[in-house]
Backbone as a printed PyTorch tensor [residue, N CA C, xyz], in Angstrom:
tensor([[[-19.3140, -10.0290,  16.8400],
         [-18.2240, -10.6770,  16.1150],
         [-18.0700, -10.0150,  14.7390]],

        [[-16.9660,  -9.4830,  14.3670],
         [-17.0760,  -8.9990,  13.2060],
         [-16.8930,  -9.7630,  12.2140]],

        [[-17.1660,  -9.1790,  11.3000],
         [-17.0270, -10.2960,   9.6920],
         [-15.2990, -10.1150,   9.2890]],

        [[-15.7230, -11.0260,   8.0860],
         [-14.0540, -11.0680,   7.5800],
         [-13.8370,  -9.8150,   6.7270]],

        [[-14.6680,  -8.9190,   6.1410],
         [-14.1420,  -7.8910,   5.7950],
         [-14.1410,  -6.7490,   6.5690]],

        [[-14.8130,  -6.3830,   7.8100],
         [-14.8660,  -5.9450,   8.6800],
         [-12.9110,  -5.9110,   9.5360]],

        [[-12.8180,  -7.3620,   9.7830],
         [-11.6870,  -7.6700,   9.8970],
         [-10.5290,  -7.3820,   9.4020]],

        [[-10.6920,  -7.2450,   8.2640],
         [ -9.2270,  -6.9070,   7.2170],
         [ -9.0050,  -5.1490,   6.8580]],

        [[-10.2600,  -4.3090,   7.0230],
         [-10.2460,  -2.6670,   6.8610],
         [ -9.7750,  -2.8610,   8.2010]],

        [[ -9.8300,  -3.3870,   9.3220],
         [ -9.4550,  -3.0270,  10.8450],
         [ -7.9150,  -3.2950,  10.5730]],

        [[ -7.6070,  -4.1800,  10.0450],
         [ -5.8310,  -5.0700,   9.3240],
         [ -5.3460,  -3.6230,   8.8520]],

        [[ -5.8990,  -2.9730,   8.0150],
         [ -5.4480,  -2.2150,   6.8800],
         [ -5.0980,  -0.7500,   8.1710]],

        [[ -6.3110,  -0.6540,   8.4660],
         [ -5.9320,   0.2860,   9.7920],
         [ -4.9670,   0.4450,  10.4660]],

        [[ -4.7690,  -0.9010,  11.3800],
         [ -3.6330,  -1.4020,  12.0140],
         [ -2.3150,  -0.9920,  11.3830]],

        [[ -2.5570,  -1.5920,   9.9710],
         [ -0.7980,  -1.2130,   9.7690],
         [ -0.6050,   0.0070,   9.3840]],

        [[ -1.7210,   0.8500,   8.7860],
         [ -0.9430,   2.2690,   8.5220],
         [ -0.5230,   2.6670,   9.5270]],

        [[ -1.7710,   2.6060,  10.8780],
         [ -1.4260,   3.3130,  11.9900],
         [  0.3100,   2.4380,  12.5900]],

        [[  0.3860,   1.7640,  12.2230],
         [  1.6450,   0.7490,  12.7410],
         [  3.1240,   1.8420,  12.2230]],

        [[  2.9220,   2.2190,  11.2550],
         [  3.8700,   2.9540,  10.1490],
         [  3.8770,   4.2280,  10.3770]],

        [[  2.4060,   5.3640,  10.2960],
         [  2.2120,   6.3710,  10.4900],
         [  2.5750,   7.2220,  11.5200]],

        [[  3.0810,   8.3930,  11.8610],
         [  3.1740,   8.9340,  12.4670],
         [  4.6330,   8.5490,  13.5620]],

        [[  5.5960,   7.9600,  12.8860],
         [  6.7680,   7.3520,  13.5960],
         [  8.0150,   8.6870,  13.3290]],

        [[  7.5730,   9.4710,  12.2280],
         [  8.2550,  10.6720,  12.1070],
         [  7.1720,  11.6280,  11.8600]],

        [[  6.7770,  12.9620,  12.4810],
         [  5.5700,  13.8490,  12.5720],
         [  4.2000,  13.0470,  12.5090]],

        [[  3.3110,  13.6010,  11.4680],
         [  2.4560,  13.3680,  11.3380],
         [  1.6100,  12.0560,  11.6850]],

        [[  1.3870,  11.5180,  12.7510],
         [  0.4880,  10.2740,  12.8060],
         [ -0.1950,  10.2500,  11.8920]],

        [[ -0.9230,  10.6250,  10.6940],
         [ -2.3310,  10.7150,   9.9820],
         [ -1.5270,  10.4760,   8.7390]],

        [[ -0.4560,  10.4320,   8.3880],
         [  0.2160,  10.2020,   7.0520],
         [  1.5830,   9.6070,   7.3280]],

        [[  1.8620,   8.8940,   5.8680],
         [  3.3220,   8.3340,   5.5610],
         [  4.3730,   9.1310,   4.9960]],

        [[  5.5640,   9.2330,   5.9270],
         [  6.4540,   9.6860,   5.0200],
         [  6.9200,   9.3180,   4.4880]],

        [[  8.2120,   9.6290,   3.1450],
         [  8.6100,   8.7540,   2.5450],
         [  9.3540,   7.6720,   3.2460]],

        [[ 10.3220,   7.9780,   4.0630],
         [ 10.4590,   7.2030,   5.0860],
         [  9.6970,   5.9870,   5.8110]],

        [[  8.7170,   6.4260,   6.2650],
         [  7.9950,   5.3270,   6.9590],
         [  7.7100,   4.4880,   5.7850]],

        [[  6.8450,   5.2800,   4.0860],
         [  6.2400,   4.7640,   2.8260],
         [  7.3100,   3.6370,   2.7980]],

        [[  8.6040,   4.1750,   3.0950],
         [  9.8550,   3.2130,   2.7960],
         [  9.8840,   1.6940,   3.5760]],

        [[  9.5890,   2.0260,   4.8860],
         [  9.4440,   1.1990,   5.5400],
         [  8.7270,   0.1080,   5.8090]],

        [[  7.1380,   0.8480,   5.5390],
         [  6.4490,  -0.2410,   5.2320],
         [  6.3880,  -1.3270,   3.6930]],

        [[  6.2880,  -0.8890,   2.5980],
         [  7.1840,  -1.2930,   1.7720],
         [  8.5220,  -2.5160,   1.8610]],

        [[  9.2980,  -1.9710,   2.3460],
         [  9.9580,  -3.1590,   2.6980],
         [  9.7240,  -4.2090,   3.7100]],

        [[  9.3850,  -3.8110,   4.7240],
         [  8.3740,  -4.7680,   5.5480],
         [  7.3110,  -5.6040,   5.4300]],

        [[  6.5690,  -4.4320,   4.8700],
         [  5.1180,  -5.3930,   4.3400],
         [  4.5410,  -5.8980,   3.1850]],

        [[  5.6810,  -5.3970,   2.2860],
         [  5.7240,  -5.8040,   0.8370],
         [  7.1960,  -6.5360,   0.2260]],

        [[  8.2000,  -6.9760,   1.1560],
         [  9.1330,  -6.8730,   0.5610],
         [  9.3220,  -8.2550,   0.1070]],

        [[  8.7310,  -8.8930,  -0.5510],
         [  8.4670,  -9.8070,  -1.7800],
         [  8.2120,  -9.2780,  -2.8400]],

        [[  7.6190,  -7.8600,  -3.2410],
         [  7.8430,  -7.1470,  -4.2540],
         [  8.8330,  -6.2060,  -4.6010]],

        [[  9.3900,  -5.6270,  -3.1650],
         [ 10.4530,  -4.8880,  -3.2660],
         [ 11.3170,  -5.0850,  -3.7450]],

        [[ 12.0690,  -6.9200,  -3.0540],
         [ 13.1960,  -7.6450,  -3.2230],
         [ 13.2940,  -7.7770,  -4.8050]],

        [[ 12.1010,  -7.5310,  -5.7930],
         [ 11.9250,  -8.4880,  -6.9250],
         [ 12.0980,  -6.9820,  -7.7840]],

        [[ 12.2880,  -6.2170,  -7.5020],
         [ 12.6760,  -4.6950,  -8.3710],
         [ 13.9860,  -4.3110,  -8.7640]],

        [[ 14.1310,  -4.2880,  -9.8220],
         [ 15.7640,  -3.9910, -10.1720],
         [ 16.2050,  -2.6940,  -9.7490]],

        [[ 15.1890,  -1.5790, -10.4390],
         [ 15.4520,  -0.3590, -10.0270],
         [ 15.2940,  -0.0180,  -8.7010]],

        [[ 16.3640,   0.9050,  -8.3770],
         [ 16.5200,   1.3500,  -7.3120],
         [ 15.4700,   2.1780,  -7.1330]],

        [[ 14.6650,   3.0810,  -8.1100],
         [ 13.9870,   4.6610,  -8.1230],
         [ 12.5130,   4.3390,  -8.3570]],

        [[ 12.3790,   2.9580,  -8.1910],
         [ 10.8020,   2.4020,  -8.2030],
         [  9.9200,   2.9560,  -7.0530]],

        [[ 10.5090,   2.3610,  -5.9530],
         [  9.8660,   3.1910,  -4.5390],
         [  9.2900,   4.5870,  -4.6010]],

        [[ 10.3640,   5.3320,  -4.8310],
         [ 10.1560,   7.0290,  -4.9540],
         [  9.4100,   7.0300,  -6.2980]],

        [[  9.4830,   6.4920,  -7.3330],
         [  8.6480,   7.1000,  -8.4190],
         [  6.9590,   6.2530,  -7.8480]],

        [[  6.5440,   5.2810,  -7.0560],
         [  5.4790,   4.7280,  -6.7410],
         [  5.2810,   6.0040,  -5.5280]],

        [[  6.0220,   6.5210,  -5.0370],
         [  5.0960,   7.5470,  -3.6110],
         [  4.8400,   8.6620,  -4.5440]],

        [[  5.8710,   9.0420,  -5.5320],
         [  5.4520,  10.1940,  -6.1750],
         [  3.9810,  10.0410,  -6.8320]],

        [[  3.8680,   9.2860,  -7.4890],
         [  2.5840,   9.0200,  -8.3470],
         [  1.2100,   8.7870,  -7.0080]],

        [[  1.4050,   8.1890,  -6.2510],
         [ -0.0750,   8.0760,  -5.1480],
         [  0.1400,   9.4260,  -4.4750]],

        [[  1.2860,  10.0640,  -4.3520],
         [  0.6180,  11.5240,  -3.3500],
         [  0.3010,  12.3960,  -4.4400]],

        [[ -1.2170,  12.1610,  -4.3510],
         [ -1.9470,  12.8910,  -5.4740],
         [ -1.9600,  14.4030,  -5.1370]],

        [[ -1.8580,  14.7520,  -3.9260],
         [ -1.8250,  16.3140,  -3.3780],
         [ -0.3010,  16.7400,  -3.3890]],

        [[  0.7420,  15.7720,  -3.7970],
         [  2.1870,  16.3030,  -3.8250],
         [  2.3500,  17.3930,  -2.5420]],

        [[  1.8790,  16.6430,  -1.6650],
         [  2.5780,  17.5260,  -0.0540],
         [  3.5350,  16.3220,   0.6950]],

        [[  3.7780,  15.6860,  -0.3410],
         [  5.1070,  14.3210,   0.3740],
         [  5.1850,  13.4040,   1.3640]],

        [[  3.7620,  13.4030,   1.6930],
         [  3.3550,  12.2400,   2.6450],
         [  1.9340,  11.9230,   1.5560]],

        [[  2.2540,  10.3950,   2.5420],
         [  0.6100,   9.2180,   2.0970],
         [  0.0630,   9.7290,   2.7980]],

        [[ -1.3330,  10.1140,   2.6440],
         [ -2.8850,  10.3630,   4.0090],
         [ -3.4930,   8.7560,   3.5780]],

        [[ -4.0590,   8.3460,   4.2540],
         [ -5.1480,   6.9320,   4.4920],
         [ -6.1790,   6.9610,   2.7670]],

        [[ -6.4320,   7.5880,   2.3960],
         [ -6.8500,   7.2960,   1.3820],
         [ -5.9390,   6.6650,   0.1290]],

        [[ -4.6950,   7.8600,   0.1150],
         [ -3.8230,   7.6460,  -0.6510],
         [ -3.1140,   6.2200,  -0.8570]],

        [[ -2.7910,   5.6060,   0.6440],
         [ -2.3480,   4.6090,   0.8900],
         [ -3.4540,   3.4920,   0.6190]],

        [[ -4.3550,   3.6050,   0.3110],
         [ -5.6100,   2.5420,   0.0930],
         [ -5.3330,   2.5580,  -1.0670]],

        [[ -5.1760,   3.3830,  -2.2220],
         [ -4.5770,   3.5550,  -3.5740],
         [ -3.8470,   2.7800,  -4.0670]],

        [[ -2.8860,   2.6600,  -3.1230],
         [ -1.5540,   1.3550,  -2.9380],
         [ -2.3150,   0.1570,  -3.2260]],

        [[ -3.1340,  -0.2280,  -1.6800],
         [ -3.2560,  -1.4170,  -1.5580],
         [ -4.6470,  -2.0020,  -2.5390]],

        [[ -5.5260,  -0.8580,  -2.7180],
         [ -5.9800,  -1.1360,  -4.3020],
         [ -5.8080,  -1.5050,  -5.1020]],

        [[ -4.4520,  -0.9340,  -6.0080],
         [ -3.7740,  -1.2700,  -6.9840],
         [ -3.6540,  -2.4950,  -6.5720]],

        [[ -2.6520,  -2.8130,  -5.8040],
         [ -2.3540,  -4.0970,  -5.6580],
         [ -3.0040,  -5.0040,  -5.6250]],

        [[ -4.3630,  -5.1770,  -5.0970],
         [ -5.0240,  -5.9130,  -5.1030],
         [ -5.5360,  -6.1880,  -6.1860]],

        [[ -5.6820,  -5.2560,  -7.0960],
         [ -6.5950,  -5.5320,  -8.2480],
         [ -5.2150,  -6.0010,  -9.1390]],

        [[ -3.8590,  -6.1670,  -9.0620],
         [ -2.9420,  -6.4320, -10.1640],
         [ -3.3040,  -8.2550,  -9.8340]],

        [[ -3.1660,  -8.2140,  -8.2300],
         [ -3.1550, -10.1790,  -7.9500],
         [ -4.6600, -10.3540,  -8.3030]],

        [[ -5.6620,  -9.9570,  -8.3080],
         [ -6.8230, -10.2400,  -8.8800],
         [ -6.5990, -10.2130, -10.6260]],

        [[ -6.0580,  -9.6840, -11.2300],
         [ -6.1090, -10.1390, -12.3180],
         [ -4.9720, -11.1790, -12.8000]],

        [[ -4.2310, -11.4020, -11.9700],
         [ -3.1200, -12.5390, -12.3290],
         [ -3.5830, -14.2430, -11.5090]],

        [[ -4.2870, -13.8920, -10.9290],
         [ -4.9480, -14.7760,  -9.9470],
         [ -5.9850, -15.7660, -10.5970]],

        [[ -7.3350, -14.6260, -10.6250],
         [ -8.2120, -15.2600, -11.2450],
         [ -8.0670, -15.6930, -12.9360]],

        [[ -8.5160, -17.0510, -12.8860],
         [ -8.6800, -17.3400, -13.8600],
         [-10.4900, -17.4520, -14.6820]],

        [[ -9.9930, -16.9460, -16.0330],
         [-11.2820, -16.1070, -16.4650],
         [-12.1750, -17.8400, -17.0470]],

        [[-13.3570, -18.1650, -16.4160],
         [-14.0780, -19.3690, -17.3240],
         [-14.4320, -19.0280, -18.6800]],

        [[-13.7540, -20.3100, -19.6700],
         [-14.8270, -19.5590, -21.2030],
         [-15.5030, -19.4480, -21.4410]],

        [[-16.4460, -18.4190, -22.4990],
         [-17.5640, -18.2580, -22.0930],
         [-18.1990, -18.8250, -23.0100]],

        [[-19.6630, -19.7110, -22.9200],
         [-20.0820, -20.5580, -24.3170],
         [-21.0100, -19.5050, -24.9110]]])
């Protein structure tokens, strides 16, 4: 039986592979797919962006190798960030005596 974090890297798996490879490359995101999932799997943040050029300036900045696709690390980058922005808006800090 796997654990719950066991569970959620298998989640994280799932959806790149869900996204990946729908135009060339199975092993990376294009901007396209980046696009796709994004609006799909984020689009409670998407919807909430004024700028149009947010998307493309967020793939530009994580494809750290600038060859124009996400690889699986890159895309963990993403969901890193993200995680650590709702971890700090989330938790609330106890004072300290």
């Amino acid at each position: 039986m796997p654990t719950e974090t066991e569970r959620c890297i298998e989640s994280l798996l799932a959806v790149f592979q869900r996204y990946a490879g729908r135009e060339g490359d199975n092993c990376t995101l294009s901007k396209k797919e980046f696009l796709a999932f994004m609006n799909t799997e984020l689009a409670a943040f998407t919807k909430n962006q004024k700028d149009p050029g947010v998307l493309d300036r967020m793939m530009k900045k994580l494809d750290l190798n600038s060859d124009g696709q996400l690889d699986f690390q890159e895309f963990l980058n993403l969901i890193g960030g993200i995680a650590v922005a709702c971890h700090d808006t989330l938790v609330v800090k106890a004072p300290v005596h």
